[in-house]
C-alpha positions as CSV (number, residue, x, y, z in Angstrom):
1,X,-0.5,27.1,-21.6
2,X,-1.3,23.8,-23.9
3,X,-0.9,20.6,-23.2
4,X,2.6,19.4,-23.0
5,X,3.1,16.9,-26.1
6,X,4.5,13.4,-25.7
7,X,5.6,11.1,-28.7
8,X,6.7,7.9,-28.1
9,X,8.5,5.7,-30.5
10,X,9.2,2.2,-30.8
11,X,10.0,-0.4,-33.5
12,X,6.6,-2.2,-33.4
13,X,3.5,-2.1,-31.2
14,X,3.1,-5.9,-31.1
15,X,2.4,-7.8,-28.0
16,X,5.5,-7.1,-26.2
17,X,5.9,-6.4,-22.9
18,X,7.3,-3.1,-23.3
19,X,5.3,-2.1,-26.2
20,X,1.8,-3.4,-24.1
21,X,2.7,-0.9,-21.2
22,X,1.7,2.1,-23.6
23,X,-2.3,2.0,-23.7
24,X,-1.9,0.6,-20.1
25,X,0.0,4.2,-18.7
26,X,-1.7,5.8,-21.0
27,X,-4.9,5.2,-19.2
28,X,-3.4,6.4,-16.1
29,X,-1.7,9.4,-17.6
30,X,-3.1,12.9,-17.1
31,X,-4.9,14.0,-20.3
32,X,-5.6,17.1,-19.1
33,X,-2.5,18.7,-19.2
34,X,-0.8,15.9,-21.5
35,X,-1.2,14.7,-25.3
36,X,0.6,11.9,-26.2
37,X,1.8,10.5,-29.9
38,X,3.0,7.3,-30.6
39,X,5.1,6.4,-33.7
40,X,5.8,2.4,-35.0
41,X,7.7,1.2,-37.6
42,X,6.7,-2.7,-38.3
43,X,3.1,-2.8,-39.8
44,X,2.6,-6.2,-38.9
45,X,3.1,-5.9,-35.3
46,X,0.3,-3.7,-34.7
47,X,-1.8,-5.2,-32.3
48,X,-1.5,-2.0,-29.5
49,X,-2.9,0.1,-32.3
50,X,-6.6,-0.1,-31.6
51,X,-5.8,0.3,-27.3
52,X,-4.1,3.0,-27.7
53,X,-6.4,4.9,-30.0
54,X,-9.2,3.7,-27.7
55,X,-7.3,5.8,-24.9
56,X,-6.7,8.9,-26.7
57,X,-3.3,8.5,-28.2
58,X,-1.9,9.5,-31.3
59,X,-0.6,6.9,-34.0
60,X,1.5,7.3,-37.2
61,X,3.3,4.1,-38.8
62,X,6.4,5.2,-40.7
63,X,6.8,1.2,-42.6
64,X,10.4,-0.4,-42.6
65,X,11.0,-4.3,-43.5
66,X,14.3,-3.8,-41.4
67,X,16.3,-1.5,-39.4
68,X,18.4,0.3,-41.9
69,X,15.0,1.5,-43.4
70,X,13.6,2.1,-39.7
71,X,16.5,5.0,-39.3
72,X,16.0,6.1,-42.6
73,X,12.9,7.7,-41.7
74,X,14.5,10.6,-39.6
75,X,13.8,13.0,-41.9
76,X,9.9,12.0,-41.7
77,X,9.9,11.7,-37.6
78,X,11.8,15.0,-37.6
79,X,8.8,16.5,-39.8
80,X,6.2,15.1,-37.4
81,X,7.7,16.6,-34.2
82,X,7.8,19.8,-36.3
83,X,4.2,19.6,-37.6
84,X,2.8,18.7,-34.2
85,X,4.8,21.0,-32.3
86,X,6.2,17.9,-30.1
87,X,7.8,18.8,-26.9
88,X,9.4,15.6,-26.0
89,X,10.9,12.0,-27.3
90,X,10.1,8.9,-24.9
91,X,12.0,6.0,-27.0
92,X,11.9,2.5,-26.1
93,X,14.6,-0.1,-26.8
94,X,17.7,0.4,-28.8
95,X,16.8,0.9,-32.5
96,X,14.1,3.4,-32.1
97,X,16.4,5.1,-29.8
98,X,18.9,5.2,-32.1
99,X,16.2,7.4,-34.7
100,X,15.4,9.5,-31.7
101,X,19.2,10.6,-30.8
102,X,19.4,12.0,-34.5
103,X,16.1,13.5,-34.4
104,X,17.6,15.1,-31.0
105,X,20.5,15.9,-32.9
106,X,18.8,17.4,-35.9
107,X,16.0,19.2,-34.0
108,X,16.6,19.3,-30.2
109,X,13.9,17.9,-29.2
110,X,14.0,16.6,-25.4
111,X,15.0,12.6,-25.5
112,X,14.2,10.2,-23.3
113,X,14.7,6.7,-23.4
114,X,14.1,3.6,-21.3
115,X,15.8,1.0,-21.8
116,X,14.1,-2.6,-21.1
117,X,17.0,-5.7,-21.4
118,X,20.3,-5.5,-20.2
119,X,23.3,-4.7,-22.9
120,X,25.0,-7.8,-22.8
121,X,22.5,-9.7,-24.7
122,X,22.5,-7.5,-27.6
123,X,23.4,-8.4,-31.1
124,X,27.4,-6.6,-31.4
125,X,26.4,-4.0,-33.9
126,X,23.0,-2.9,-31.8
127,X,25.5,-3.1,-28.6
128,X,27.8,-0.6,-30.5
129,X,25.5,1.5,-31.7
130,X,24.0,2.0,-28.3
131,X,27.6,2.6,-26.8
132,X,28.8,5.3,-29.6
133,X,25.7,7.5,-29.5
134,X,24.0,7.1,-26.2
135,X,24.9,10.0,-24.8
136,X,23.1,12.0,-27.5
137,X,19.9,12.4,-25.6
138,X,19.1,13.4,-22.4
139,X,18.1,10.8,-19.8
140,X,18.0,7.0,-20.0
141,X,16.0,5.0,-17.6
142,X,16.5,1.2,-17.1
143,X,13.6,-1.0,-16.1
144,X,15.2,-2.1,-13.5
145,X,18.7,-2.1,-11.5
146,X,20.0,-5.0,-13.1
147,X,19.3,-3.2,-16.7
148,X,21.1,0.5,-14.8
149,X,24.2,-1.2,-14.0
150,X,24.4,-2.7,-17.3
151,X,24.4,0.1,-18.9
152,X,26.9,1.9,-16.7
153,X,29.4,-0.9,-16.7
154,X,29.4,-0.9,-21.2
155,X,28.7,2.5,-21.7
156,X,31.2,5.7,-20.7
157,X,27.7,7.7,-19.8
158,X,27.4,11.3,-19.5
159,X,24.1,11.9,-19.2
160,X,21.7,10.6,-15.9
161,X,20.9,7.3,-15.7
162,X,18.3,6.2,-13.2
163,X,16.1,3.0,-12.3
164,X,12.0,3.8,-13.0
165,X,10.8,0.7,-12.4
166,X,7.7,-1.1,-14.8
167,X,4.7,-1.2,-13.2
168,X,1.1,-3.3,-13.3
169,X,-2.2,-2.3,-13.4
170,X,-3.2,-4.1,-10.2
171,X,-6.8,-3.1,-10.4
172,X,-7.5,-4.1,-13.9
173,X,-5.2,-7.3,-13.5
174,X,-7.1,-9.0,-10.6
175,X,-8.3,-12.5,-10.9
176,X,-11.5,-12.9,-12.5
177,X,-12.8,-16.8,-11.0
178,X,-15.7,-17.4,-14.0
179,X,-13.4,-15.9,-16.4
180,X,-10.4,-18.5,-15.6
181,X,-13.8,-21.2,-15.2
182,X,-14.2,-20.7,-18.7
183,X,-10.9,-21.0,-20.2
184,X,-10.9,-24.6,-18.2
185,X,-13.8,-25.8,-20.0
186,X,-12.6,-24.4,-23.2
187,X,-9.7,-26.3,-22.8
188,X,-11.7,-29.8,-21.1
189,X,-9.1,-29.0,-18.2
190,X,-10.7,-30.4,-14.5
191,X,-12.3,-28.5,-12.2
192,X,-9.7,-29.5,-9.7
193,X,-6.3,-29.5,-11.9
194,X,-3.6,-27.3,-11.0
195,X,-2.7,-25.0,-13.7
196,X,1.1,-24.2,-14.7
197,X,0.9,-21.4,-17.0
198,X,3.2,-18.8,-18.9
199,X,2.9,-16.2,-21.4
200,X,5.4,-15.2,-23.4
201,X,6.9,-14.5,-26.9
202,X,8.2,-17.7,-28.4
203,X,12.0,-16.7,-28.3
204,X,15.2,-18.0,-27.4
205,X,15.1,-15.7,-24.6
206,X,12.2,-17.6,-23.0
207,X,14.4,-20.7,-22.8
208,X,10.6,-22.5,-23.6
209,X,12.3,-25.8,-23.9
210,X,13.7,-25.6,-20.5
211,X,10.1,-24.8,-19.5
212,X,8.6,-27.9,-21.1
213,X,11.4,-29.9,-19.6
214,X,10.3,-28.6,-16.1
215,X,6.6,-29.1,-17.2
216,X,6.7,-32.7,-18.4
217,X,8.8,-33.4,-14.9
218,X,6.2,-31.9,-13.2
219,X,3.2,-33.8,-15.1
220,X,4.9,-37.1,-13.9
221,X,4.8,-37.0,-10.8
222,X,1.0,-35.5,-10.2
223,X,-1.2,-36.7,-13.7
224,X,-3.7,-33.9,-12.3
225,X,-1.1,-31.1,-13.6
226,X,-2.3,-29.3,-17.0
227,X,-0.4,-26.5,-18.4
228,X,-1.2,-23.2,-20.6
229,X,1.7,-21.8,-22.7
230,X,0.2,-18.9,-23.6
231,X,1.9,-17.0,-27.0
232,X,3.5,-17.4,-30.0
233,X,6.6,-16.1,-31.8
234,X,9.9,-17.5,-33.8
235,X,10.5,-20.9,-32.5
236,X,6.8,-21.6,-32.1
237,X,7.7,-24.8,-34.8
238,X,10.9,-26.0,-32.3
239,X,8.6,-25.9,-29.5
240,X,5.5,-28.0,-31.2
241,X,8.3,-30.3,-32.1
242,X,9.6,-30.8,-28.8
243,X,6.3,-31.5,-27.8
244,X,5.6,-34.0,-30.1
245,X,8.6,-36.2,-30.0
246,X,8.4,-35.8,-26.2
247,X,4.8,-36.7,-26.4
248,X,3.9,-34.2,-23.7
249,X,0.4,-34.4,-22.3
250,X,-2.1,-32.3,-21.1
251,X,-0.1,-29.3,-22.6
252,X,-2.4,-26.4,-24.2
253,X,-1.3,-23.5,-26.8
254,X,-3.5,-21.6,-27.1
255,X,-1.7,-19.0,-29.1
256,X,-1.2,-14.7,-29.7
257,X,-4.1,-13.8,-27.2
258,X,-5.3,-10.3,-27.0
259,X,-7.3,-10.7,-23.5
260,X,-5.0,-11.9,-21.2
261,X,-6.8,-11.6,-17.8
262,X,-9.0,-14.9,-18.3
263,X,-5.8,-17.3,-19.0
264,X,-4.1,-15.5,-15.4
265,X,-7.3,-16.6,-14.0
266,X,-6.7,-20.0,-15.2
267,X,-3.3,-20.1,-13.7
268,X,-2.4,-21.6,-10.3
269,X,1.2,-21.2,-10.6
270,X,3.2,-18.9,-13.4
271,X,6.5,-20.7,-14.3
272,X,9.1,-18.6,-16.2
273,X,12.6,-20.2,-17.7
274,X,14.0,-17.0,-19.5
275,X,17.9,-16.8,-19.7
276,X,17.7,-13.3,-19.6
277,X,15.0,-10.2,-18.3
278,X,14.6,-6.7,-18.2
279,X,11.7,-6.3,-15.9
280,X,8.8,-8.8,-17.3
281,X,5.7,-7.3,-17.8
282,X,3.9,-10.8,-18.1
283,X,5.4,-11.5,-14.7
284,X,3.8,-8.7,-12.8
285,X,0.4,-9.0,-14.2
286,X,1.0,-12.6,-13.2
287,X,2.1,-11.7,-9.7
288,X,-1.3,-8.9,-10.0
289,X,-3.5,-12.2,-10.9
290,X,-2.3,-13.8,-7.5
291,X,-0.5,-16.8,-9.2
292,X,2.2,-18.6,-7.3
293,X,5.4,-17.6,-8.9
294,X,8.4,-20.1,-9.8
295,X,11.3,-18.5,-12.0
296,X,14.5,-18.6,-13.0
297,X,17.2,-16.0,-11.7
298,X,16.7,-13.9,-14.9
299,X,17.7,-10.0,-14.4
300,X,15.3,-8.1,-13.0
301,X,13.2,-11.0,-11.7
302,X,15.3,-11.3,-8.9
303,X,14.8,-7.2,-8.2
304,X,10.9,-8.2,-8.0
305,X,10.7,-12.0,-6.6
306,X,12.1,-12.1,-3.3
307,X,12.7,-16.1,-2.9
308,X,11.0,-18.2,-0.7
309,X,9.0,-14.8,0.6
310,X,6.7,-14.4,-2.7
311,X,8.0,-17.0,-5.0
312,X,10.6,-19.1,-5.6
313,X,13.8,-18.8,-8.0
314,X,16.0,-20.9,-9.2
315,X,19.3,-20.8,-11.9
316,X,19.2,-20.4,-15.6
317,X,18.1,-23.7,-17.7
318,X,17.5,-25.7,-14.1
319,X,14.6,-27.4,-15.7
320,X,15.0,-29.9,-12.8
321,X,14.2,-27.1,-9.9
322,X,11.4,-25.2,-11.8
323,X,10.0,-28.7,-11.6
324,X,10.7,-29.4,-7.9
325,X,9.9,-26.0,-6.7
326,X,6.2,-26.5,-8.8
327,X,6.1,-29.6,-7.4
328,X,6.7,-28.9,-3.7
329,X,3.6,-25.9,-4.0
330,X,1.3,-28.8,-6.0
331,X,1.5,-31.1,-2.8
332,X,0.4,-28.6,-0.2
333,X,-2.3,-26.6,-0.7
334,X,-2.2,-24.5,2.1
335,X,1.5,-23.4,0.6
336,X,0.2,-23.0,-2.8
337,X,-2.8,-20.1,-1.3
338,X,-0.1,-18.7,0.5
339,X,2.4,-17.8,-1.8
340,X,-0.5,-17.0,-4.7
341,X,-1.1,-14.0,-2.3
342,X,2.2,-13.0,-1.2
343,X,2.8,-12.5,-5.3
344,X,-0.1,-9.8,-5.1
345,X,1.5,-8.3,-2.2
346,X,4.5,-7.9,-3.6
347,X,3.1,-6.0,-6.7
348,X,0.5,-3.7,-5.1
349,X,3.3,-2.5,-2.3
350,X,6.3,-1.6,-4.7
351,X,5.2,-2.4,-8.7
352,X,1.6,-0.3,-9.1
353,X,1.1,1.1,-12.4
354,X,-0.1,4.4,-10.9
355,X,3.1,5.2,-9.4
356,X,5.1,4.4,-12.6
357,X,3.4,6.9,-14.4
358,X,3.5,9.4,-11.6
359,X,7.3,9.0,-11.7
360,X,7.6,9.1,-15.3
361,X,5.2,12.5,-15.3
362,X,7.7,14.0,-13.3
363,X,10.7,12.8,-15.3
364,X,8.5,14.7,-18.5
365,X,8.1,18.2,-16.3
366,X,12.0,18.3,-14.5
367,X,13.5,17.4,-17.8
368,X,11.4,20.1,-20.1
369,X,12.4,22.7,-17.3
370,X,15.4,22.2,-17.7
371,X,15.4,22.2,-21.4
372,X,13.7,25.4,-21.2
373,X,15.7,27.6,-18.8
């Protein structure tokens, strides 16, 4: 018997979180008896190209300039799976999974798709979409339990819906102490600073401005505070503003970075301010990279941060507690150590990458099994 034949597709293999978890499981996944394709749609967001290929996948780049165009290329997906005798659809987030349910439709192929943010933060006509042909595919998977129930509460579903959680590398995403030595004197940043770090996409979902609020509170009360905003995105030009008219010190942006590892190593404590989460990828390699975790209440970061145990969360747009809870780990080291490990903890007992891809392996082989018999 061949290899069983995977092909994931996804609007764009940029640096987001759900589209960096592919050449990171696909390292972990079992070549032997699996291939696996990937198909993207957005030629400028290609930057998981090269890691992917490195690790043995497959990738074709069907270009669209918009979404209309991206499900316009059924008929060319539908041709690929036929070509290279695909056996099953993984789709991630809405639009690609909208493509996948007609090439289900058109060629029943095996679908299934993960979905990684919560429904009610979808634009109406995605939202719709979703709700009208959802059940034209064969299992969904949320990223966490706060993206499951959202999807059983909007959606009439008749098809399984299960929680596989996301997962971290925790070997691979281990602090590295002359790697995080040599972003600080990159940056001129102290030996002895403390580092408030965050890396992100710059969108309205990151609530960033809430986050330099919180920082600039912090980096008045202790001038030994220096923070990395680590990123870029659509309201990169708001947030240099605010920083400017705010006149916010000590702050560094260092932009898109494709090595991540030596900027966690740089980090004492990871502050997040999103409004909204599926399962944050960036917050469990953080967590991986023993950095002391303050966040906002944000979806799934609740189902991973348990508070005061291995972090500490506070409400939506709270600038005022991001900065106190900081704070309050800044002014006692022995705190500070503590909760830096209890983050790694955390990740290595429930959020391993290896046992995400174990679960999702065995999601491939029950649901071709099914479609076979």
């Amino acid at each position: 018997m061949g290899k069983i034949k995977i092909l994931h597709i996804i609007k764009s293999l940029g640096r987001g979180g759900a589209e960096m978890l592919l050449p990171e499981t696909l390292l972990l996944h079992d070549l032997q008896n699996f291939e696996f394709h990937y198909i993207y749609f957005l030629p400028w967001k290609n930057q998981m190209v090269d890691e992917i290929e490195k690790a043995g996948g497959k990738v074709k780049c069907f270009p669209a300039k918009n979404n209309v165009q991206l499900l316009l290329r059924v008929n060319e997906v539908s041709k690929y799976c036929i070509t290279h005798q695909i056996d099953l659809i993984h789709a991630h987030l809405p639009w690609s999974g909208f493509l996948s349910r007609l090439v289900h439709v058109k060629n029943n192929i095996p679908v299934i798709y993960t979905e990684h943010n919560i429904q009610e933060k979808y634009h109406f006509v995605t939202r719709s979409l979703n709700k009208w042909s959802f059940n034209w595919q064969n299992i969904a998977l949320g990223v966490s339990n706060d993206v499951t129930n959202s999807i059983q509460k909007n959606i009439k579903v008749k098809i399984p819906v299960r929680t596989l959680f996301n997962g971290v590398n925790t070997h691979k995403f281990s602090v590295n102490e002359s790697a995080g030595d040599i972003i600080k004197r990159t940056y001129s940043i102290p030996e002895d600073a403390i580092v408030i770090g965050n890396l992100a996409v710059f969108r309205e979902q990151k609530d960033l401005i809430t986050w330099l609020k919180a920082f600039q509170r912090i980096k008045s009360l202790n001038p030994k505070v220096f923070g990395l905003l680590v990123g870029a995105g659509p309201e990169e030009n708001i947030i240099k503003e605010f920083i400017k008219q705010e006149e916010i010190q000590d702050l560094i942006l260092p932009g898109l970075q494709k090595n991540t590892i030596p900027y966690f190593s740089a980090f004492d404590i990871f502050m997040m301010s999103s409004k909204f989460e599926g399962l944050p990828i960036a917050l469990l390699e953080a967590m991986s990279m023993e950095c002391a975790i303050v966040s906002t209440k944000a979806g799934g970061v609740a189902e991973v941060v348990q508070n005061e145990d291995n972090g500490f969360l506070v409400e939506i747009e709270d600038h005022k507690s991001l900065a106190s809870r900081s704070t309050t780990l800044i002014n006692s080291p022995a705190l500070l150590r503590h909760y830096k490990m209890k983050a790694r903890e955390r990740v290595l007992s429930k959020f391993s990458l290896t046992k995400m891809v174990k679960n999702i392996e065995k999601e491939y082989r029950q649901l071709l099994e099914v479609s076979n018999s």
